[in-house]
C-alpha positions as YAML, in Angstrom:
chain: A
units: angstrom
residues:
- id: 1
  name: UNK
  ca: [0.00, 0.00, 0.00]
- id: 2
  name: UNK
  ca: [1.33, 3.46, -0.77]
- id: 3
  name: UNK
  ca: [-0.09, 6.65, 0.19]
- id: 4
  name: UNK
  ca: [-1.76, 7.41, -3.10]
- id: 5
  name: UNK
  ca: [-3.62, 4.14, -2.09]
- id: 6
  name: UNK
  ca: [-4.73, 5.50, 1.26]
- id: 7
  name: UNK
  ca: [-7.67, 7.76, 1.87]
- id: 8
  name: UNK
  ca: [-8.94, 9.37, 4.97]
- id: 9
  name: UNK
  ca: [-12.12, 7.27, 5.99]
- id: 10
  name: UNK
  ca: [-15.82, 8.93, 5.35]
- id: 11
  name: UNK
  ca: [-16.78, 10.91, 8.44]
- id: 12
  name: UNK
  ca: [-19.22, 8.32, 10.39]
- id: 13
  name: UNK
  ca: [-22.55, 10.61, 10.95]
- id: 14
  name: UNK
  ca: [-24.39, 10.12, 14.25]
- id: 15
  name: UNK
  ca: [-27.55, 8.03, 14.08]
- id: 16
  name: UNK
  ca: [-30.91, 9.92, 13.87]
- id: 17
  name: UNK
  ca: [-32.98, 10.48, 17.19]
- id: 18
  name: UNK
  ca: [-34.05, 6.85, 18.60]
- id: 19
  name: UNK
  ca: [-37.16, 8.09, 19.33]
- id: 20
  name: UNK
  ca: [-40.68, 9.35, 17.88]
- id: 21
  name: UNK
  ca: [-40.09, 8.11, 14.66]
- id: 22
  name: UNK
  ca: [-43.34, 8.38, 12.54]
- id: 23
  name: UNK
  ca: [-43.20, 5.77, 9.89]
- id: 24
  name: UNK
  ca: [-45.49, 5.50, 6.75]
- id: 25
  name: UNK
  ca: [-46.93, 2.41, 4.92]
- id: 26
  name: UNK
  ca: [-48.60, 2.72, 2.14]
- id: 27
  name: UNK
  ca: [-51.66, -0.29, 1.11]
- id: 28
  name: UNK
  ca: [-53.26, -0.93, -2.33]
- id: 29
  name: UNK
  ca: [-56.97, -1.70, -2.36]
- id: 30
  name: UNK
  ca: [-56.87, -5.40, -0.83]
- id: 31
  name: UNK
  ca: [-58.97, -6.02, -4.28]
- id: 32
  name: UNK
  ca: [-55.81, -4.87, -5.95]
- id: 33
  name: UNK
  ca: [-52.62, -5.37, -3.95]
- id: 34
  name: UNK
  ca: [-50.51, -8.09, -4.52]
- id: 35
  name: UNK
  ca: [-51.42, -9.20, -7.79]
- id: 36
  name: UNK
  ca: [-48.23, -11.60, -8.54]
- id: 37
  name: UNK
  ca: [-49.29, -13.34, -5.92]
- id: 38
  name: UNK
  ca: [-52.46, -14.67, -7.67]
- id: 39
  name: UNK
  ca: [-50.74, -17.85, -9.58]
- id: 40
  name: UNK
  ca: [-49.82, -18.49, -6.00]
- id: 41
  name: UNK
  ca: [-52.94, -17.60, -3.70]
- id: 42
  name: UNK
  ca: [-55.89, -16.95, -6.23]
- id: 43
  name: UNK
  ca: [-59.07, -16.19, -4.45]
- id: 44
  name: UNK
  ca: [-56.68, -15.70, -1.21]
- id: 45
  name: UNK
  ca: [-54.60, -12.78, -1.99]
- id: 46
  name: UNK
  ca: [-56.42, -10.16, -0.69]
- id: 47
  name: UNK
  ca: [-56.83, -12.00, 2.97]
- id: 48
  name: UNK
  ca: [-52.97, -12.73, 2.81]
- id: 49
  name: UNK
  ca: [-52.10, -8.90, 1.72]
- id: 50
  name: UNK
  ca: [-54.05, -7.76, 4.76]
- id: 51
  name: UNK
  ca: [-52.37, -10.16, 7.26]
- id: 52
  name: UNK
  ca: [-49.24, -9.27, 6.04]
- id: 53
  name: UNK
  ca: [-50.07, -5.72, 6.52]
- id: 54
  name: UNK
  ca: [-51.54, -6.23, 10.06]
- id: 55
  name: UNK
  ca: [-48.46, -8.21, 11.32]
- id: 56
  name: UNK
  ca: [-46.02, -5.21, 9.96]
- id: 57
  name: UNK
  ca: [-48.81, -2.28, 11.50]
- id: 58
  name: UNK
  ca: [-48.15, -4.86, 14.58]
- id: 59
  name: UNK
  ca: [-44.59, -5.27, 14.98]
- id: 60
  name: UNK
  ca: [-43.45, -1.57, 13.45]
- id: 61
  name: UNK
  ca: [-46.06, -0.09, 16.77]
- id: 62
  name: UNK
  ca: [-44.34, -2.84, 19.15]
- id: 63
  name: UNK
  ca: [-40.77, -1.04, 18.11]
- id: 64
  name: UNK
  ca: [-38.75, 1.01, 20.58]
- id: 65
  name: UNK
  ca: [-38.71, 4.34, 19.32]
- id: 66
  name: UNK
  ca: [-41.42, 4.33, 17.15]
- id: 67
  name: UNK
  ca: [-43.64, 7.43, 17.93]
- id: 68
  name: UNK
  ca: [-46.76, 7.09, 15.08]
- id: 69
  name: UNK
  ca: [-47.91, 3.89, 12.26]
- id: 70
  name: UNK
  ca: [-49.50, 5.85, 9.35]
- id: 71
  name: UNK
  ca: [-51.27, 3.96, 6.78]
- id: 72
  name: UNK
  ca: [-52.29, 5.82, 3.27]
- id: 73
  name: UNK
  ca: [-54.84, 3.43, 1.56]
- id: 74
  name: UNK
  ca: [-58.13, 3.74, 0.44]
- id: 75
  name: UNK
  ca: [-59.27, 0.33, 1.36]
- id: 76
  name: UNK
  ca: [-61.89, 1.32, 3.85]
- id: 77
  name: UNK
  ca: [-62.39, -2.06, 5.64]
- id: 78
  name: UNK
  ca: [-58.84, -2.87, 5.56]
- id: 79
  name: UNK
  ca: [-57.90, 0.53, 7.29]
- id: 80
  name: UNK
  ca: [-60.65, -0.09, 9.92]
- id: 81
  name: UNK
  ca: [-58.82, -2.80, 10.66]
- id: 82
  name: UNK
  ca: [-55.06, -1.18, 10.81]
- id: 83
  name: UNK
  ca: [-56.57, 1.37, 13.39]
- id: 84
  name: UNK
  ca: [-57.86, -0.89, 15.19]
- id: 85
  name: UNK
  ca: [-54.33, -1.73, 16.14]
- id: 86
  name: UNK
  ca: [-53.63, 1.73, 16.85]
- id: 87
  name: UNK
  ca: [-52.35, 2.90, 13.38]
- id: 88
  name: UNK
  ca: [-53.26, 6.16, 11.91]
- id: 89
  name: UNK
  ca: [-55.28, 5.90, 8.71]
- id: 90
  name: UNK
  ca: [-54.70, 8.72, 5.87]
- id: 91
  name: UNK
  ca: [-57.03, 8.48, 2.83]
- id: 92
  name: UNK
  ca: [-55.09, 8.28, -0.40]
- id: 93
  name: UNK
  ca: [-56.15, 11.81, -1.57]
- id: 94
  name: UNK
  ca: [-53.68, 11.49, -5.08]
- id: 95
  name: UNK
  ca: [-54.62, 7.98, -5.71]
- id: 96
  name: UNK
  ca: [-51.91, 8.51, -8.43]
- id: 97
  name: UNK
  ca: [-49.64, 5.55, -7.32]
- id: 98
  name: UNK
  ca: [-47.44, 4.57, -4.46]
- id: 99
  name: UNK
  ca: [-44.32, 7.59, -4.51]
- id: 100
  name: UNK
  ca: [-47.42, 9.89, -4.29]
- id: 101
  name: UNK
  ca: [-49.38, 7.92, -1.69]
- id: 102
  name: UNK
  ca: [-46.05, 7.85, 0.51]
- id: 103
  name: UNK
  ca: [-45.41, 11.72, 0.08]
- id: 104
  name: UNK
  ca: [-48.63, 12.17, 1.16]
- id: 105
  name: UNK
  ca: [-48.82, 10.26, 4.35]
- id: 106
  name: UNK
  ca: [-45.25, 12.30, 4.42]
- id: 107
  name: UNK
  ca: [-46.68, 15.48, 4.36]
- id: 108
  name: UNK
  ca: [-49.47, 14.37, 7.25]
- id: 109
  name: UNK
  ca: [-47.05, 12.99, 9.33]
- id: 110
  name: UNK
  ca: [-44.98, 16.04, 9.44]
- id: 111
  name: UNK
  ca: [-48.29, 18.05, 9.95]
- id: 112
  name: UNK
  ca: [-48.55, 15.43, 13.51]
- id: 113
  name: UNK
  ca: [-45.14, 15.75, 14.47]
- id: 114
  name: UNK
  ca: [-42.40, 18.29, 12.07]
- id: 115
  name: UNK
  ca: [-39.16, 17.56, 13.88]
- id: 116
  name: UNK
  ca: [-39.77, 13.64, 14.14]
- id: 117
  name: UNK
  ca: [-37.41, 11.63, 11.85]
- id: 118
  name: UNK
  ca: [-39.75, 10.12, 8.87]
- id: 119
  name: UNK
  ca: [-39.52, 6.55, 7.39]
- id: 120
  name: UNK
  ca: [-41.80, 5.02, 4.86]
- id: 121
  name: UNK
  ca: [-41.67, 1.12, 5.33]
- id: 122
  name: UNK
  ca: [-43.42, -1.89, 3.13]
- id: 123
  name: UNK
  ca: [-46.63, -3.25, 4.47]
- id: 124
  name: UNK
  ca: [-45.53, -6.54, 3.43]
- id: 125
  name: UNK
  ca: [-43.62, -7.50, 6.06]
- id: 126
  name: UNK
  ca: [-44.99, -10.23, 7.58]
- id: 127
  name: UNK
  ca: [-42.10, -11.60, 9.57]
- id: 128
  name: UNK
  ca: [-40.86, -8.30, 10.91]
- id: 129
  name: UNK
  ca: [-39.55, -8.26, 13.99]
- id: 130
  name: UNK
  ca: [-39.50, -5.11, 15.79]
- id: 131
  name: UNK
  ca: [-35.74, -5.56, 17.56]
- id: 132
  name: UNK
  ca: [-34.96, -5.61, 13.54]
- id: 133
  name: UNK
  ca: [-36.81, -2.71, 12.98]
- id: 134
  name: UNK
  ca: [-35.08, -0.87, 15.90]
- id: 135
  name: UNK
  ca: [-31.44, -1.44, 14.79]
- id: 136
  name: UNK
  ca: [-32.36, -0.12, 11.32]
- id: 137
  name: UNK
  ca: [-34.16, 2.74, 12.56]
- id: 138
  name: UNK
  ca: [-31.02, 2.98, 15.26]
- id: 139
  name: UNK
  ca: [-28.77, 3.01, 12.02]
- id: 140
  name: UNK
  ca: [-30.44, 5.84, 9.77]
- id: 141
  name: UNK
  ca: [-28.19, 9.11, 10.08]
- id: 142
  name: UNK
  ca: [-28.66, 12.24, 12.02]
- id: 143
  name: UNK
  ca: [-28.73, 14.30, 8.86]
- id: 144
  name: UNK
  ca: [-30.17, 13.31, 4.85]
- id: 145
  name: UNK
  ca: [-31.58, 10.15, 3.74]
- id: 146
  name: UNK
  ca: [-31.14, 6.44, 4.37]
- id: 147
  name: UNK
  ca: [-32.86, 3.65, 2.89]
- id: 148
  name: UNK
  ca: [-32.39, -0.48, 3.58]
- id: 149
  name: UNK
  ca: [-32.32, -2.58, 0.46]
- id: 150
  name: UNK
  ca: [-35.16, -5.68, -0.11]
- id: 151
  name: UNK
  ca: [-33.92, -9.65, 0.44]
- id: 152
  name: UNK
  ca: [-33.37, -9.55, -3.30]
- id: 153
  name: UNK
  ca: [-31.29, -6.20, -3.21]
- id: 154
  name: UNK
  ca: [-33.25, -4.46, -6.65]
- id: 155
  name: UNK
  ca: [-35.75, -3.06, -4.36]
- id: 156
  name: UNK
  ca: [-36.40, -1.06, -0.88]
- id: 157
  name: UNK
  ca: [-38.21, -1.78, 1.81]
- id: 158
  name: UNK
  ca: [-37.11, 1.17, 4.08]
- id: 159
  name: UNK
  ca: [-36.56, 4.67, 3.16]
- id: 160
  name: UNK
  ca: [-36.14, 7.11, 5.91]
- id: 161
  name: UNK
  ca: [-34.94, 11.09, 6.58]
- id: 162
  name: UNK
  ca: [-34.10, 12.77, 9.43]
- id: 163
  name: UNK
  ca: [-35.99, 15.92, 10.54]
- id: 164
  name: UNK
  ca: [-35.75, 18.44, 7.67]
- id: 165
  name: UNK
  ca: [-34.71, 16.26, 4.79]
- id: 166
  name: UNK
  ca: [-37.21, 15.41, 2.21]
- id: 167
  name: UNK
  ca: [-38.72, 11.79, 1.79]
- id: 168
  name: UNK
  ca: [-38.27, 11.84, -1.77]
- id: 169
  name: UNK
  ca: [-39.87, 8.33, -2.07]
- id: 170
  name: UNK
  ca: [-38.31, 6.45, -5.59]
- id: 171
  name: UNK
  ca: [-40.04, 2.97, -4.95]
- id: 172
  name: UNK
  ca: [-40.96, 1.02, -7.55]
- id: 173
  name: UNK
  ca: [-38.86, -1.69, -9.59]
- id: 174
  name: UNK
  ca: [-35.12, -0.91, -9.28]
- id: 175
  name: UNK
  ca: [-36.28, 1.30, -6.24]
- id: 176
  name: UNK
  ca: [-32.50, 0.60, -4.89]
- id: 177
  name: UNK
  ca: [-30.67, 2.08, -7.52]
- id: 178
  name: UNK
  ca: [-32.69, 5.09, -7.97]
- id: 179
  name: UNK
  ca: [-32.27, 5.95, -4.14]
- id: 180
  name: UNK
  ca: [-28.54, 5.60, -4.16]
- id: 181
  name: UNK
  ca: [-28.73, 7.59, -6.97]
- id: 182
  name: UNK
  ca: [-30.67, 10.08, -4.86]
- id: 183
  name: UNK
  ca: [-27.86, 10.32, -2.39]
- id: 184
  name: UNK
  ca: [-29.69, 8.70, -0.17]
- id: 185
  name: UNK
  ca: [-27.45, 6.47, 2.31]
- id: 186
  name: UNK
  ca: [-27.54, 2.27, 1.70]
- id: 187
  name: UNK
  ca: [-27.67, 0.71, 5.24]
- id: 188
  name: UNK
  ca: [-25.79, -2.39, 5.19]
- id: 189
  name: UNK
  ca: [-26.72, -3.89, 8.36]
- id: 190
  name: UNK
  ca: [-26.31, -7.73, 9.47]
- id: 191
  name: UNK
  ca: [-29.02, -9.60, 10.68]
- id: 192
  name: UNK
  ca: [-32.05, -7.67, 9.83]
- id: 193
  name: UNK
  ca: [-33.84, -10.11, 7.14]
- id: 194
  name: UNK
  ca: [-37.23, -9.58, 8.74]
- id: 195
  name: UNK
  ca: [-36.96, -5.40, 7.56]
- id: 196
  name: UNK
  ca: [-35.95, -6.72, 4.22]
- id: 197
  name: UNK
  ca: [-37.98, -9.96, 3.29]
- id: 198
  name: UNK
  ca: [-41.11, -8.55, 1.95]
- id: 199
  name: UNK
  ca: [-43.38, -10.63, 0.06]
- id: 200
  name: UNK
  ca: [-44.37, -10.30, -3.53]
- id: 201
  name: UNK
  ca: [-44.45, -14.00, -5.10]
- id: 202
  name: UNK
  ca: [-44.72, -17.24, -3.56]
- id: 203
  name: UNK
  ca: [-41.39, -18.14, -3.28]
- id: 204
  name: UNK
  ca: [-41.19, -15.07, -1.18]
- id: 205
  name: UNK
  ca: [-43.75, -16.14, 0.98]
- id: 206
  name: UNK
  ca: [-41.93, -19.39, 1.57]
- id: 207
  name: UNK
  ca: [-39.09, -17.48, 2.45]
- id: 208
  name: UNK
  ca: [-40.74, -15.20, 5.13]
- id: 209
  name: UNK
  ca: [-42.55, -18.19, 6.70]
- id: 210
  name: UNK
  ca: [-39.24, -19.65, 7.20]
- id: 211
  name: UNK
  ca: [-38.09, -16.80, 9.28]
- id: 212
  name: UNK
  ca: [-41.53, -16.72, 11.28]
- id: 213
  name: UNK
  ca: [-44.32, -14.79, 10.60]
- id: 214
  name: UNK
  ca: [-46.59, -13.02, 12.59]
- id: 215
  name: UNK
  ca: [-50.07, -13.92, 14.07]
- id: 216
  name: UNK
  ca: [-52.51, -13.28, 11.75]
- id: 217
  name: UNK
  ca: [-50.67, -14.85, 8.54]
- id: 218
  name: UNK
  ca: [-49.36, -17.82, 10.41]
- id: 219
  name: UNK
  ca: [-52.67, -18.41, 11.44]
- id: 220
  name: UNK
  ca: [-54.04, -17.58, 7.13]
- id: 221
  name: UNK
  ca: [-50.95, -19.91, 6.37]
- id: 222
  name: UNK
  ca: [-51.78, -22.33, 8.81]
- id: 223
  name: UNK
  ca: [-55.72, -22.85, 7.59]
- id: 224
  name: UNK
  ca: [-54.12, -22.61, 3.50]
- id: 225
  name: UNK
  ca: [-52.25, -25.34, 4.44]
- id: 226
  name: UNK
  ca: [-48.86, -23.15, 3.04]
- id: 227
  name: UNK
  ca: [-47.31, -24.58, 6.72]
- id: 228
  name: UNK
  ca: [-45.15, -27.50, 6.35]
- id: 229
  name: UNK
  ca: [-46.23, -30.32, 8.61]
- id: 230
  name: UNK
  ca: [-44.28, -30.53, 12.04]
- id: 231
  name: UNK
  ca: [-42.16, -33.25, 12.07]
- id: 232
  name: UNK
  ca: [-42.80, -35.30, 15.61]
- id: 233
  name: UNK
  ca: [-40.87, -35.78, 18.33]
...
């Protein structure tokens, strides 16, 4: 190694406040969402979208430092049930696709609390654990953006800002890439599958039952049948 070889590391920047995060999560119509999952779960896609999004609405208000669980959808039974859990349900005013939905539950979470760092997070987590979910949230910076890669690494599950950054939500099919691209910071964090295994296909699904889901899609999964059988003892 010479010296033109060595560079002066990148300036570490302190993590963003651990606490009263608001975090956004935006749900299709239940009618709507998850359509490559239909080869997989035909008439039972819609039931498995909403468990997925009640076990994330679950474990994201079970995480330390999480202040507020906004949901923008305009699925009216669905978010009946979401605030039943305690979330925070914001009609989809734009209705113009999912960047706009999350700047919009943006903009009303920053009408409920301005200087709280922001986060918008998949609602097709089902296996999140919310000890995951705080060390990623523990990992965002103090100052611009920060987003988490998905279990595939094309897409995002997590995109967050501290307090006075923009969102600027770039979701979407090679969601990764364009938020790099964004400057926004790639957390590369061990042992954190449950933030980044959302579900989209039924391989996927396989995947995030391996890890453990939550209640209501173990117990979906369980009455499907998608559970392999327990072996005895």
């Amino acid at each position: 190694m010479t010296q033109d070889t060595v560079r002066p590391s990148e300036p570490v920047a302190p993590p963003a406040p651990a606490a009263g995060w608001s975090l956004v999560l935006p749900l299709k119509r239940l009618d709507r969402a998850k359509s490559r999952l239909a080869p997989f779960a035909g008439p039972h896609r819609p039931d498995l979208a909403l468990c997925f999004a009640l076990d994330t609405v679950t474990a994201a208000l079970a995480t330390a430092g999480v202040g507020r669980v906004l949901v923008v959808t305009r699925d009216t039974a669905a978010g009946a049930r979401l605030a039943a859990l305690g979330a925070l349900v914001v009609d989809d005013e734009p209705g113009d696709g999912l960047n706009e939905a999350l700047a919009h539950g943006a903009a009303a979470a920053l009408v409920l609390a301005p200087r709280a760092p922001l986060a918008a997070l998949s609602a097709d987590l089902p296996a999140l654990r919310p000890a995951e979910l705080g060390r990623v949230l523990g990992a965002v910076p103090a100052t611009g953006r920060a987003f988490l890669p998905d279990a595939p690494g094309l897409g995002t599950t997590l995109l967050a800002c501290a307090p006075g950054s923009p969102l600027a939500p770039a979701f979407g099919d090679g969601s990764r890439a364009r938020h790099a691209a964004g400057g926004a910071r790639e957390l590369r964090l061990p042992d954190v599958e449950s933030v980044r295994r959302d579900v989209d296909t039924g391989e996927d699904l396989a995947q995030a039952l391996a890890l453990g889901v939550g209640p209501h899609t173990r117990a979906l999964a369980a009455r499907l049948g998608y559970l392999p059988p327990r072996r005895p003892r």
